[in-house]
N, C-alpha and C positions, 0 to 999 in steps of 0.2 A: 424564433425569438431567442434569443439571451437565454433565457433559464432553462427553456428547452435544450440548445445544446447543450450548455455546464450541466443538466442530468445525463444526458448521452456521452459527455464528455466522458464522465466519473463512474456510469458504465462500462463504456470502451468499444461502442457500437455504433462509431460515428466516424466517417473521412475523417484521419485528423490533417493537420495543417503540420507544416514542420516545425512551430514552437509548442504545439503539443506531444511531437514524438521528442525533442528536445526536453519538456518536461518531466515526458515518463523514462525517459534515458537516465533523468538525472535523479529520478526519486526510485528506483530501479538500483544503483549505482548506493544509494543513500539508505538502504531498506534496513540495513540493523539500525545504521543511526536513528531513523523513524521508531522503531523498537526503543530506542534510549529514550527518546522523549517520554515515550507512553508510560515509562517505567518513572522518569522525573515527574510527570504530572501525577499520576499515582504517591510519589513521595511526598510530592509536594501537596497534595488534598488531604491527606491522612496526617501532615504536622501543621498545616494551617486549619485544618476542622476540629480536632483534637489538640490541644495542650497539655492536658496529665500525663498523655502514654510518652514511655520513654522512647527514644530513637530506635534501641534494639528489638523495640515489637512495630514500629511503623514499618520497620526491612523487612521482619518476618508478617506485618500484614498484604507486603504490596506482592514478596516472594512467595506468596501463599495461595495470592486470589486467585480464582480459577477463575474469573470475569476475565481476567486480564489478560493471564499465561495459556486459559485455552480459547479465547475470542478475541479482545484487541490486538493481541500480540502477531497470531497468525493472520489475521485481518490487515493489519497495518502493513505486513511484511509480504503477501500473497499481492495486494492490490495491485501494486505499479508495474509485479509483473503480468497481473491479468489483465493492464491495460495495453500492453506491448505483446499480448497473444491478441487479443481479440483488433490491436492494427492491424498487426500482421496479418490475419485471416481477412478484415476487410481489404487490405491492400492486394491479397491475393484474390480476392473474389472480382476485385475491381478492374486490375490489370491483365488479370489471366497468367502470369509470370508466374510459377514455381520456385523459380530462384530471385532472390536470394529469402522471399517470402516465407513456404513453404517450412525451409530449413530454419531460419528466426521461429515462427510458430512454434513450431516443436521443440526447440529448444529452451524458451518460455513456456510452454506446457508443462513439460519434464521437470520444470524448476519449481 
């Protein structure tokens, strides 16, 4: 079904298709930008939920949060490469090839 792969997908323990290794190429490629975002939605929660605090404590609440800088951040930015290790490993399980597999893996693991 449907939801069943989009969870395996977003795992990364699934044959992907070539517009899913083209995806995680491209969010891989994009991974601090992801990091901006997380950092803009944060901005932007803490001056749309709050009105009285000024600007310079909404910077020093989002550059503060430890939700953020030690879980979304490394979260957001780890993902796409743990979805281009864990193809890798399945492409390598699949085909029996080492190359260029093997060397991809590790080179996403290391990162």
């Amino acid at each position: 079904s449907l939801a069943y792969n989009t969870i395996i997908f977003i795992v990364g323990l699934y044959p992907s298709s070539f517009l899913q290794a083209f995806i995680c190429d491209y969010l891989t490629s994009s991974a601090k930008i992801l990091a901006d975002f997380a950092y803009i939605a944060c901005y932007m929660t803490y001056e749309k939920g709050i009105d009285n605090i000024p600007r310079e404590s909404v910077r020093t609440s989002c550059d503060s949060s430890l939700t953020l800088n030690r879980i979304v951040i490394p979260v957001v930015m780890c993902w796409p490469l743990w979805l281009r290790l864990c193809q890798n490993l399945v492409r390598l399980y699949n085909t029996g090839k080492q190359w260029p597999f093997l060397a991809n893996a590790f080179k996403y693991g290391l990162s």
